[in-house]
N, C-alpha and C positions, 0 to 999 in steps of 0.2 A: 423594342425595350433594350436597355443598354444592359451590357454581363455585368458590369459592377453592381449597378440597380438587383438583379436575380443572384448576384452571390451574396451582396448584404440582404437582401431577404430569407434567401434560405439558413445565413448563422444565424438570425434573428429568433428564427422559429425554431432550430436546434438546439439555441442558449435558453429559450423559455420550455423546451422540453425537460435539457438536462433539469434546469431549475425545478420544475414541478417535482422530477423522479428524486433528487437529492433532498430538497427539502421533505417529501414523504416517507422518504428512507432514516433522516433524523428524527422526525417525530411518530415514527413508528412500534409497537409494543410487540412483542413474542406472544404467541397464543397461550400461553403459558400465564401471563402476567395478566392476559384481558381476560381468562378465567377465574384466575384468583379475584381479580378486581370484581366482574359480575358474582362470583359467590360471596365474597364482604357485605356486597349491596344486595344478598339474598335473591336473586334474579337466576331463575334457570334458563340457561339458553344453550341450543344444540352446537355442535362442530363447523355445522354447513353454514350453519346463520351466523355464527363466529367468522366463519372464511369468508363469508359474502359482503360483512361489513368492512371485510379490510379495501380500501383503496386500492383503485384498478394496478398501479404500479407492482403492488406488494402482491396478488393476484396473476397477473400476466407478465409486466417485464422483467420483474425480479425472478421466476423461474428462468423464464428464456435468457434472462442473464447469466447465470448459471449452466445452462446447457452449452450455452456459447463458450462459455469457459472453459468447460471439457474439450469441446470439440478443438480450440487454440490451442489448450496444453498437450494435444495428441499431436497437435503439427508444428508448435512453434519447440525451435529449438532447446536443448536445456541451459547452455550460456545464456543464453535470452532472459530464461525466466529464472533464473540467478541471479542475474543483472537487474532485472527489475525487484525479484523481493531486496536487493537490496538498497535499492534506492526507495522500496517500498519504508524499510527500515529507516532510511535515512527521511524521510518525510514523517518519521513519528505514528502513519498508519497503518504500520504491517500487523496488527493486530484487528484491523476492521477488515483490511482487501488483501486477500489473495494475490499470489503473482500472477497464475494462471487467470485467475476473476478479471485482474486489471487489463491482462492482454487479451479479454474478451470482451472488455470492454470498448479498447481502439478496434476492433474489428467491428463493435458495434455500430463505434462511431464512424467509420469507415462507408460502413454500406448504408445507414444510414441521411449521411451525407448525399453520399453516392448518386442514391436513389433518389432522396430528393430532389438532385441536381437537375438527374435527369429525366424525372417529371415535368418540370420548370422548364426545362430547357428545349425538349420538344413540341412543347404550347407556344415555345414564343418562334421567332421568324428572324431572327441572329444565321447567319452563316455557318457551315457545314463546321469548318474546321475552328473555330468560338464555342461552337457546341462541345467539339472534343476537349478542349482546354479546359473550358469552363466543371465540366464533369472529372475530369484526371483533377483539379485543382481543387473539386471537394472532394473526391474520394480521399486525394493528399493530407488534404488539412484536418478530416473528419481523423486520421489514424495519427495526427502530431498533436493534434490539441490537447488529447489526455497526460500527453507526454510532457507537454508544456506547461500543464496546468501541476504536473508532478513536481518538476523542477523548479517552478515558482515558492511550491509550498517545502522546495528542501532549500532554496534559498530563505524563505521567512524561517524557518525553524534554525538554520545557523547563526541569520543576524540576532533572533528573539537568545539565542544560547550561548553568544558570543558579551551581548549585551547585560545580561546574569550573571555572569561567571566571576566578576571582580567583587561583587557584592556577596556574592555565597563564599567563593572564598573567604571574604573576611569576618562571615559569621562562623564559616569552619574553623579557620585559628583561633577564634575565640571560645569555641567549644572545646577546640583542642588544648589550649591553652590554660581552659578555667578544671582539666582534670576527667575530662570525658574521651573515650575511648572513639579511634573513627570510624566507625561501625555507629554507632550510637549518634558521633556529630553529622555525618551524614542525614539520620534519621532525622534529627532536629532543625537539620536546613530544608530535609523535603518536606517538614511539616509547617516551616515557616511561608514557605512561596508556594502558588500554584502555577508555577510555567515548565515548561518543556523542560530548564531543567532540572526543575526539581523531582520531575515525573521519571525522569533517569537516575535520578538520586535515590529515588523509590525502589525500581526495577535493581537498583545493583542492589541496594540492599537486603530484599529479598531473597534476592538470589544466593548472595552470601549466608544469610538465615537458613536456606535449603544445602546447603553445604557445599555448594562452589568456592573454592578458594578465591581470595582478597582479587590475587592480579588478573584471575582468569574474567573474576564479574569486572573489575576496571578495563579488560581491553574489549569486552565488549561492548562495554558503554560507551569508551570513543570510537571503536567501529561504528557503532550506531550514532554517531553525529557526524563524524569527519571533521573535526573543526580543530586545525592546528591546536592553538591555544588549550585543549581538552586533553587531546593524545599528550602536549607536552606534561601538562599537571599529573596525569595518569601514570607517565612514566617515571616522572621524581617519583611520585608514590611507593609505584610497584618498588623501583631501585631504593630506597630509603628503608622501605619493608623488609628486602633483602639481606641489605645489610646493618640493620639495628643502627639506625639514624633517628636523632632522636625526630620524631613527630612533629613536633611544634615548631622547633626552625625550620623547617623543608615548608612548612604548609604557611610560613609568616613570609619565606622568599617567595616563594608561588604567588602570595596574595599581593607584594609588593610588586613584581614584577607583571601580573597581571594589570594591575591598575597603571601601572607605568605604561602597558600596551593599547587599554583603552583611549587613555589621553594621547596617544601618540597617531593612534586611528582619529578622532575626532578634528586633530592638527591637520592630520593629511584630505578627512574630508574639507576641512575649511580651508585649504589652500586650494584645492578644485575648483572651488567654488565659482570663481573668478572667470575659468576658463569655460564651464558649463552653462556660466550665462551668458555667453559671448554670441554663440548661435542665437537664442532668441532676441537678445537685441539685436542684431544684424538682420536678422530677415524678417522680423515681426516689430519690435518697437521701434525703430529708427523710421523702416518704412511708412510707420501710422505720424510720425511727428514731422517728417519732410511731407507728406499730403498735410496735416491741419497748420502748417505754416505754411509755403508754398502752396496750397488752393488757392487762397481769394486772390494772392498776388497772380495766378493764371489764369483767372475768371477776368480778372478786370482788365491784364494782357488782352485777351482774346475778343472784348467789350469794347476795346477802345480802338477798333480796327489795326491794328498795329503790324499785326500776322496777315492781315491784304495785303498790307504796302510792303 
């Protein structure tokens, strides 16, 4: 059996595990909520019959996930798991995962891997040192992938937040502008959109509600994105706030200059463009259009003995 064949079989079965655990993890309810739920519907039922109807996940892995987590945050360093709450932060989910949760989770996925490798790998009749690679190669991949799959999701959260930003600003100026305080316009844009960054529009304003000052909630919110374009808005802000500027011109440049930025990005995607389709023509369509033109003329070459003589 060839290793490529036995390493795409074993993601296979790893990507339909993750999938099971994840998708049971989102539609799953707190014990809490499926009591109140069976007493509405008048239904007495015990603790144990409650735990026994939860899905095997929520029951066995979702502990052992947890336990894992402990045992990683005892060993894994604390740069590390700084590093990760903050990138946990910057993907928008440090409020569901753990730092420690998350780096128990690469170690899950890790031995996981691992082990299935080397299940797989002992059954088949591949050579000594194939066996070794093939096993270092999923243990590898098993402890990058949650990493990767981190990074994916703080790259979609900057494009989805980058992508918002010229349109919220200019329903902020115009809050600001029609007499409304920014505290209050803020509120008015997070109630207007449901995206990533209105949910940060949210979270600052709250915070400001509980009595964190103006710039301390604004530099946290573009801590929690990283997205040039944020931090710079945030710092007119903060600086404008400072020194009694009036509001509405700082937030009408912001919004002009923002959209100036947008169109300037979409320019420079569409001048890529050219150069990004350059590989696929080259080695995939050119080659499909020299085979169905040159075929028949080399069938009929090779038909009409021409290549004997």
């Amino acid at each position: 059996m060839s290793p490529f064949v036995i390493i795409a079989g074993i993601l296979a079965l790893v990507a339909a595990g993750v999938f099971i655990v994840v998708r049971s993890r989102g539609s799953s309810q707190t014990v809490e909520d499926r009591l109140n739920e069976l007493a509405a519907m008048g239904q007495s039922v015990t603790l144990e019959e409650l735990e026994l109807s939860q899905p095997f996940s929520q029951r066995v892995l979702v502990p052992m996930g947890e336990a894992l987590a402990k045992v990683a945050q005892r060993f894994t360093p604390g740069a590390t798991i700084e590093s990760t709450r903050h990138k946990l932060q910057l993907a928008g989910i440090a409020h569901k995962v753990r730092a420690a949760q998350f780096v128990g989770y690469r170690v899950a996925g890790a031995l996981l891997l691992g082990l299935s490798s080397l299940l797989v790998v002992f059954a088949s009749s591949i050579p000594f040192f194939q066996r070794l690679l093939i096993i270092f190669v999923a243990f590898l991949m098993g402890y990058l992938l949650p990493g990767t799959w981190l990074g994916s999701k703080i790259r979609k959260r900057q494009d989805e937040v980058l992508k918002a930003l010229p349109d919220a600003l200019d329903l902020l100026t115009i809050c600001v502008e029609a007499g409304l305080g920014f505290d209050a316009s803020m509120q008015k844009v997070a109630e207007k959109w449901d995206n990533e960054l209105s949910q940060a529009f949210t979270r600052t304003v709250q915070e400001m509600q509980l009595g964190k000052l103006r710039r301390e909630a604004l530099r946290n919110m573009a801590d929690s994105m990283d997205v040039a374009d944020v931090t710079s808005f945030t710092a007119a802000i903060i600086q404008a706030d400072q020194l009694g500027v009036s509001m509405a011109k700082v937030m009408r440049i912001q919004s002009d200059t923002m959209r100036m930025k947008r169109r300037q990005r979409a320019e420079e995607k569409a001048r890529q463009a050219p150069v990004k389709m350059m590989l696929p023509l080259v080695f995939l369509i050119f080659p499909t259009i020299l085979i169905v033109l040159l075929g028949p003329a080399v069938l009929q070459i090779r038909d009409s003995g021409f290549m004997s003589m």
